[in-house]
N, C-alpha and C positions, 0 to 999 in steps of 0.2 A: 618821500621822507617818512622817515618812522616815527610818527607821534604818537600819545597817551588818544583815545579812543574818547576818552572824558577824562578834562584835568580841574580838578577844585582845590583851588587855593585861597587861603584869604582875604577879601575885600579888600583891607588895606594893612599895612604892614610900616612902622615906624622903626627905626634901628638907627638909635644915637645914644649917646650916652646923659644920661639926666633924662629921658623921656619916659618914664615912670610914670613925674610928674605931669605928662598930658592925660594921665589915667582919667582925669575927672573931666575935663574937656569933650574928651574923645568918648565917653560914654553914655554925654549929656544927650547926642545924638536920640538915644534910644528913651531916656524917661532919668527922673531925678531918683529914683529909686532901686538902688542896686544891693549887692552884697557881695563881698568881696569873700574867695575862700583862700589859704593860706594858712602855711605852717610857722613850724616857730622860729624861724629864723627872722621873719619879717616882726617877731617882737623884738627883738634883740637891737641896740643903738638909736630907738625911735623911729625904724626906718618906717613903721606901719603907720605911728602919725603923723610924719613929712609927709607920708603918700596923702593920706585923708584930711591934710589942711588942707589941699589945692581944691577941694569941696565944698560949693556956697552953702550959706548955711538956710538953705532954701533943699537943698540934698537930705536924701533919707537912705544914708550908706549904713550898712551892718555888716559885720563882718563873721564870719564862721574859721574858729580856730581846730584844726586838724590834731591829733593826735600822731600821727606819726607812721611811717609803715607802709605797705601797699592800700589801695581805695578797694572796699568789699560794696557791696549789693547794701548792706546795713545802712554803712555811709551816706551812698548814695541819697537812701529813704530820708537819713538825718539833712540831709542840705536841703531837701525838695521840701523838706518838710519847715524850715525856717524861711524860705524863702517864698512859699508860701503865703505863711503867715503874715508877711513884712510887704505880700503881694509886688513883689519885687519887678523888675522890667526888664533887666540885666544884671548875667552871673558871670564877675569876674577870675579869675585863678592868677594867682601870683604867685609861686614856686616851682620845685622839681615836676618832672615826670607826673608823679602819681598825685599830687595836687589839682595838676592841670587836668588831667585824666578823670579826677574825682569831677572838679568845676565844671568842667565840657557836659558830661554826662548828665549832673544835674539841672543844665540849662538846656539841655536836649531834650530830656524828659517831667521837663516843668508842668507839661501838656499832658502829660501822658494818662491813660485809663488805668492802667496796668502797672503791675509791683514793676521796677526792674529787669526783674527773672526772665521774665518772659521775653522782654525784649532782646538778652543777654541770649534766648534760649531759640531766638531768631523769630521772635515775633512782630508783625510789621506794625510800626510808628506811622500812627494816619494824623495825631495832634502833634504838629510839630512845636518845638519848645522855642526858648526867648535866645536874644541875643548869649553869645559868650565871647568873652575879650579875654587874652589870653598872652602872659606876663613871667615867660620864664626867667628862673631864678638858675638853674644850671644849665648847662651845654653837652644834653646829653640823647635827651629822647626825641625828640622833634615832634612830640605832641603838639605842639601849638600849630603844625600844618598840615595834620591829619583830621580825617573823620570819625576815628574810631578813639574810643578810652579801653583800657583793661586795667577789668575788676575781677577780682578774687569774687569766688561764690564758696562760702564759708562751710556750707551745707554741702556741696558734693566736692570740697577742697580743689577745686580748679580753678584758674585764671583764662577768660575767654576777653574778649572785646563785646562791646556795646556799640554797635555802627551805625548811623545815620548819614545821607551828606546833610542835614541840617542840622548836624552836631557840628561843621566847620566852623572854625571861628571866624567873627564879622572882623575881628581885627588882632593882631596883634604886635606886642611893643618889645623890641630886640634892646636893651638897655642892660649891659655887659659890667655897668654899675652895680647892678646889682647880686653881680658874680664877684666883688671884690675881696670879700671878705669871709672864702665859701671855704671851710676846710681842705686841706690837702683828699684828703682818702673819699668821701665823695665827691669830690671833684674829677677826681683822675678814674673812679668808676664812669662816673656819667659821661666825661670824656672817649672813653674810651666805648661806651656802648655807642657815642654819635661813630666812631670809627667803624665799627661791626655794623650799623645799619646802613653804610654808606658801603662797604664791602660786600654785603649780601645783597643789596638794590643793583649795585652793578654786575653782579654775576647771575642774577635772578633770570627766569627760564623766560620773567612775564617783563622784563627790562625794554626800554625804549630807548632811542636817541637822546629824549628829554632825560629820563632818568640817569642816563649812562654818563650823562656830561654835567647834570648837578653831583651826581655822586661821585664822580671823579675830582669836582671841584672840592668837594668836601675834605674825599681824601688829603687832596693837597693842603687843604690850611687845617686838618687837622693833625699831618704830620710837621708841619712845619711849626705848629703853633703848642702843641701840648708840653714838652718839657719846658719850653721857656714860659708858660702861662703854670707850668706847678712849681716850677723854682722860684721864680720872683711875684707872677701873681699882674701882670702888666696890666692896661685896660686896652693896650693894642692886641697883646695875645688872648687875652678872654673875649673881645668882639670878634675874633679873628674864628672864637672857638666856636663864640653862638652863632654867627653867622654858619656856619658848619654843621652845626645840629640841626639849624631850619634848612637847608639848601638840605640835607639829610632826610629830614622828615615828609621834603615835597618829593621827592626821589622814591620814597619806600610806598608814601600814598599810589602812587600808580603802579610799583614795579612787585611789588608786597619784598617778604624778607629771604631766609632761608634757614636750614635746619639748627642753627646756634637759638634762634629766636624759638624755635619749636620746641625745641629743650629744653630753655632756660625758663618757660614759663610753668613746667613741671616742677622741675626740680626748684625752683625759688619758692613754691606754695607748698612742698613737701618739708625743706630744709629749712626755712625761711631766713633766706639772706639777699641780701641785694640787690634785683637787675642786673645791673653794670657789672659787678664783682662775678657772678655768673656768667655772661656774654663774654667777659674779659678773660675767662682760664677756656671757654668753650673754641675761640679763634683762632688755635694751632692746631685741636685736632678737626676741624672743619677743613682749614686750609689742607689736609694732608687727606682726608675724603673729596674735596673737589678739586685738588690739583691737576688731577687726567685729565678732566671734563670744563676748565674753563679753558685751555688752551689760552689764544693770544691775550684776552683778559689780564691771564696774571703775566706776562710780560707787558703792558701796557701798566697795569700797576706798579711792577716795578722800577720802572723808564721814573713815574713819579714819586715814586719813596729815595732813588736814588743806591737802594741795594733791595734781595732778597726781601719779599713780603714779610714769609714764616721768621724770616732772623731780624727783622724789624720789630715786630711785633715782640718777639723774642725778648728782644733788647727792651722795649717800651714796658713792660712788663714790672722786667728787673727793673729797671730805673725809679716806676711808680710803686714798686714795693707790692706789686699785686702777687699774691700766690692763693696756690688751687685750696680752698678751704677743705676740700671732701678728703685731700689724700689721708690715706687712714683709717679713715669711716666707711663706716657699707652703707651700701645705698640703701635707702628707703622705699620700699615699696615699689621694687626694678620693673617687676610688669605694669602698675600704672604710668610709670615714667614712659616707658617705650610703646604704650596703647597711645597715649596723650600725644606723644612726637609725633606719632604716625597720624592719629589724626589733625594736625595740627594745619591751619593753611597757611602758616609760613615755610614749613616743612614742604609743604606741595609745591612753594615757588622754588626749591634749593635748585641748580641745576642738573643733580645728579640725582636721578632717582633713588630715594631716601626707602631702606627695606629693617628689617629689626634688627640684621646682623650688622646694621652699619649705627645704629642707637647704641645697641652693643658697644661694638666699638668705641663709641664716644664716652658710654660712664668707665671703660675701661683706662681709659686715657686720664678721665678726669679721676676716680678712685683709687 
């Protein structure tokens, strides 16, 4: 049987709706003193103080309000550094992608000797850090079951990852609640990036039994579940989605990505737009660079879309009102874009060997 060599998933994992509120319970485990990071959507309708009443008042929660945007090396310093202070025991993250990415990070490197940088720059983590709980607010990255975060490094403008497996989180809480009330446009980004990593883990060179068949399930209830979760907003189709993003995220953990993801983390630090909105114009011309080379793959995908990948995708596209932001514009700075892909180790897992004339190709597609 073809298994993952080593598989790290989460301790434990809760996915109900209203289970938020075991935040304070479920953290108690670790010490009365935490700090919760989060963006601002968790100010908006009281949600941030429904969370933190369920907290005796024997608790020493704090919380750290984001700014907005992808998580740099800065950040990072800023979290470790209040948390710190507050000698914290456990670091929570409750939002998107780049929230949880920031959280992870700073409760992996709570320990640490060293800036950041270094660790970012492949330096080895001998002070392992504190717990992290981990509280997605979109249905899109599958940070919460991976080991790695990416952070921008401000100073030499790239986007790399920060990897430990003691950066895994000891738990996290699948609560689709808290996707209710998430704008149409990044919703249907984030959406759509859980789509392209569950795409790229299954056709990936470094793919397994396990991956092939989370990621396949992914697909499935992410095609099944996206427009009727951006038209109406259900809390069957938004569990339906996160559940998809995590089955997603444990999939790429062991399979890694492929060359949309090695692009996308250039071109979103040169451009600076979105993740998702990126991943999501990059998925036609991928599909049309690995169509020779996955062979039965993309008939097996399509047995589960029910038609044509590329005309699905096509169609999902149009329907979320996604279009290519760059058409028109010249690229930026074309040779760091295509040094960056190439050295990229999601690009290494694409299954077709990824060369410059094939980067090429893809800003051509996209500009």
């Amino acid at each position: 049987m073809d298994f993952p060599k080593k598989l790290l998933i989460p301790q434990k994992t809760i996915f109900e709706i209203g289970s938020v509120s075991r935040l304070a319970e479920e953290s108690l485990e670790y010490g009365p003193r935490g700090l919760v990071v989060h963006g601002n959507s968790l100010e908006k309708d009281g949600k941030k103080e429904r969370i933190l009443a369920h907290f005796s008042s024997s608790a020493r929660v704090g919380c750290f309000l984001r700014a907005g945007g992808e998580p740099t090396l800065t950040e990072i310093e800023a979290v470790i550094r209040k948390a710190r202070s507050a000698r914290v025991q456990w670091i929570a993250g409750i939002g998107g992608g780049s929230t949880i990415d920031l959280a992870k990070a700073a409760a992996g490197l709570y320990n640490a000797k060293e800036k950041p940088v270094f660790y970012q720059e492949g330096g080895r983590l001998v002070r392992k850090g504190i717990p992290f709980i981990a509280v997605p607010t979109t249905a899109g990255t599958g940070s919460e079951a991976t080991i790695n975060s990416v952070i921008i490094n401000e100073d030499k403008r790239v986007k790399l990852s920060i990897r430990d497996e003691s950066f895994l989180a000891r738990k996290v809480i699948l609560d689709a609640g808290l996707l209710k009330w998430m704008p149409l446009t990044p919703m249907s980004y984030a959406a759509m990036d859980a789509f392209v990593q569950a795409y790229e883990s299954y056709i990936s060179k470094n793919t397994t039994w396990l991956s092939e068949n989370l990621a396949l399930k992914a697909i499935d209830l992410i095609n099944r579940n996206i427009l009727p979760a951006y038209e109406s907003g259900s809390e069957e189709n938004l569990s339906s989605l996160l559940l998809a993003s995590y089955l997603a995220g444990i999939a790429l953990a062991s399979s890694r990505l492929g060359v949309i993801h090695g692009i996308a983390h250039p071109l979103g630090v040169l451009h600076d737009l979105p993740h998702g909105l990126i991943c999501s114009v990059c998925f036609i011309p991928s599909i049309k660079l690995n169509r020779g080379v996955i062979g039965k793959k993309y008939e097996i995908i399509n047995k589960i879309l029910g038609e044509d990948l590329k005309d699905r995708i096509e169609k999902l596209l149009n329907s979320l009102n996604i279009n290519s932001p760059f058409k028109g514009k010249r690229s930026l700075e074309k040779e760091k874009v295509i040094e960056d892909t190439l050295a990229s180790g999601s690009t290494a897992a694409n299954p077709r060997r990824i060369e410059r004339g094939d980067v090429e190709f893809m800003l051509k597609e996209l500009f």
